[in-house]
N, C-alpha and C positions, 0 to 999 in steps of 0.2 A: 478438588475438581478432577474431573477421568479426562486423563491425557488422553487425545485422540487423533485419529490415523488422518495426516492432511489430506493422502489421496483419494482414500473414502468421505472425507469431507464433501470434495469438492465433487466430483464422481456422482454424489446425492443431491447438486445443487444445479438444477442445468444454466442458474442464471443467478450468480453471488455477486453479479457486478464488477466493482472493482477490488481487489483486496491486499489485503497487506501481511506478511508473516515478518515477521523477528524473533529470534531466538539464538540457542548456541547452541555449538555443534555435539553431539555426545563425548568425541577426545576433548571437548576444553579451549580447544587451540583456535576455534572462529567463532565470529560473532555475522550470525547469517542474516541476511533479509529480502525477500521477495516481493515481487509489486506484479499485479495483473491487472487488467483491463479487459471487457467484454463491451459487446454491443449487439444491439437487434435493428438500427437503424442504417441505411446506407450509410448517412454520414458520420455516424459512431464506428463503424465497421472498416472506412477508411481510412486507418489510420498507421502508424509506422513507430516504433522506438529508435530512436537514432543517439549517438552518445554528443554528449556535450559537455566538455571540460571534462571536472571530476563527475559529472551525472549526466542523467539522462532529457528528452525531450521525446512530446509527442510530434509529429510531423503527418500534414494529408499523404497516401500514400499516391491519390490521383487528385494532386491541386484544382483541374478543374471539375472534379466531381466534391468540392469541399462547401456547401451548403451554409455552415456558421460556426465559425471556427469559437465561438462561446462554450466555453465547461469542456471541451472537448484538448483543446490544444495549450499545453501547459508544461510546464519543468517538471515531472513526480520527484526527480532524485536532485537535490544539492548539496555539495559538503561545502561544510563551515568548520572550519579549523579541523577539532578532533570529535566532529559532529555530523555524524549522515542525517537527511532528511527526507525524509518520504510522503508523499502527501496524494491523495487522489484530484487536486487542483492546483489554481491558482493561491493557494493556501502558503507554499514548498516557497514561494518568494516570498511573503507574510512574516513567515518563522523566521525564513534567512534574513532577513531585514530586522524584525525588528527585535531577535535575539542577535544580531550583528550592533543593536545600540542595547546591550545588556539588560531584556526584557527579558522572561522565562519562556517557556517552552506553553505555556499556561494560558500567561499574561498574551502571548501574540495571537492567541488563537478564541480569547477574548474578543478580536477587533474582528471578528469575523461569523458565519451564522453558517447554513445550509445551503445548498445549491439553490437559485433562483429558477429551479423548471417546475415550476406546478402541471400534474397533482400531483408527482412523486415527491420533489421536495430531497430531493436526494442527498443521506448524509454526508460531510465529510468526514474524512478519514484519515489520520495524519499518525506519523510516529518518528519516533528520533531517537537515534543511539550517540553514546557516549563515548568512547574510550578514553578509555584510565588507564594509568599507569600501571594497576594491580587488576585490570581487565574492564570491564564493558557494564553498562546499563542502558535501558532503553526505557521508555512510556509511549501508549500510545493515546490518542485522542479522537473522540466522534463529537460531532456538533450535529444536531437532530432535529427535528420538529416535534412540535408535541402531536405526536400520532396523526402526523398528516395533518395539524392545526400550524399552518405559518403562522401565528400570534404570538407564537413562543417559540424560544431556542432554548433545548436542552444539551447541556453542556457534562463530558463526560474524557475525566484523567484516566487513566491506571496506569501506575510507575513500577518496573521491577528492576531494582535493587540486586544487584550479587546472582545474575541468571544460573540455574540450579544446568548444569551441561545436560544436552540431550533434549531440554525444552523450547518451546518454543509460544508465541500464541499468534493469534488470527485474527482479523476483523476484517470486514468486508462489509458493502451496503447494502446490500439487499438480501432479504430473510428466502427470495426466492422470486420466481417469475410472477406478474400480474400486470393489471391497469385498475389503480395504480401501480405502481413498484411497493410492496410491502418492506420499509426500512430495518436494518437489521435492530438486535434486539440481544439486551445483557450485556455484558462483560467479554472482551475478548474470549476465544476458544483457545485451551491449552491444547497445543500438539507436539508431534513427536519430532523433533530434527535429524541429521542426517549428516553423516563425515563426508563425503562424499558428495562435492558439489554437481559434478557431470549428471550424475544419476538422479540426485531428487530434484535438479533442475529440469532432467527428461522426463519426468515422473509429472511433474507438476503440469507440465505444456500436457501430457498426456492425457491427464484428469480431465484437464479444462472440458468442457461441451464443443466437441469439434463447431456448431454452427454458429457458436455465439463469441469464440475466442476471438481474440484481436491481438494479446502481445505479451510477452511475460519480461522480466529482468529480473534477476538472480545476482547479487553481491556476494563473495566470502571474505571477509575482514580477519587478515591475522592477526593474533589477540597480541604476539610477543613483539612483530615487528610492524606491525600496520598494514602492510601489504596487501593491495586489493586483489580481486580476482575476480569480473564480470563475466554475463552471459545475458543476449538479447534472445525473443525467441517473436521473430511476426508472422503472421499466419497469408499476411501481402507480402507477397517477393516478385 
């Protein structure tokens, strides 16, 4: 698969929705993961990352301009023991729950389908890293319609095992702007990672579509000692 440049990724996509990267750093020594969020709707566009405990939450950024707080307002990031979670919903308590009663990463994400906003039907997108003792694994998950057919959920793993440094991969919901929302499509995208969290975390807010950003979070996970190191970026101040 041709590793590719996250900037020009996103850069090429004026509206990838929300998305998710994990990967490790090229030194070795982190295990990175990033979360975004975009919106075209005012009350998509209202919105705030705020921290909470060990993760994050979304938050209205103007409470009385907050229309329905449905799909929009959710925990993306929770940690569970020696487990991040990430999730573009209300999925991120799904996992943590019912991997807190020794269910997989799999099996909890079984209990759940696609977003309920027809026409788009919008996937989700979920991922979770590991740490080990001899370092990090992660898998990520999309839950889909069949091609814009709600009759069916298609359901979709990829686990990587022993992350090769330097790599990373991507997913995100949307193949690109429309009405519908055309859902993403394949396999996560292999991309390039980055020592340097300051920088690809300013890189990355850069990329986004200045009209359609709403918010980014940026995690570095020391691989020797656990030690986090966040970064929020909202576009509402």
């Amino acid at each position: 698969m041709k590793t590719l440049n996250i900037y020009e990724e996103l850069k090429s996509n004026a509206y990838p929705g929300r998305g998710i990267v994990i990967g490790k750093t090229p030194n070795g020594k982190y295990a990175a993961t990033a979360y975004f969020i975009m919106g075209r709707s005012e009350n998509s566009r209202n919105r705030v990352f705020v921290t909470d405990g060990d993760g994050i939450r979304t938050e209205a950024f103007d409470p009385s301009k907050l229309s329905d707080p449905h799909l929009i307002i959710y925990a993306p990031v929770r940690v569970l023991g020696n487990k991040t979670i990430v999730t573009n919903g209300d999925q991120t308590d799904t996992i943590y729950e019912l991997m807190d009663r020794q269910m997989t990463f799999e099996q909890s994400l079984r209990t759940r389908e696609y977003e309920d906003d027809a026409p788009n039907y919008t996937p989700r997108i979920s991922g979770i890293m590991r740490m080990e003792n001899d370092g990090f694994n992660y898998a990520m998950s999309i839950l889909k319609s069949a091609n814009g057919n709600p009759d069916s959920c298609r359901r979709y793993t990829f686990s990587y095992t022993n992350p090769i440094s330097g790599e990373g991969h991507f997913i995100h919901t949307y193949m690109g702007d429309g009405n519908p929302l055309p859902s993403f499509e394949g396999e996560p995208k292999q991309v390039e990672m980055y020592d340097d969290m300051d920088e690809f975390s300013d890189k990355l807010w850069d990329a986004l579509n200045e009209d359609n950003k709403v918010s980014l979070f940026v995690r570095y996970i020391d691989l020797e000692t656990g030690e986090t190191r966040s970064k929020i970026y909202n576009k509402n101040k």
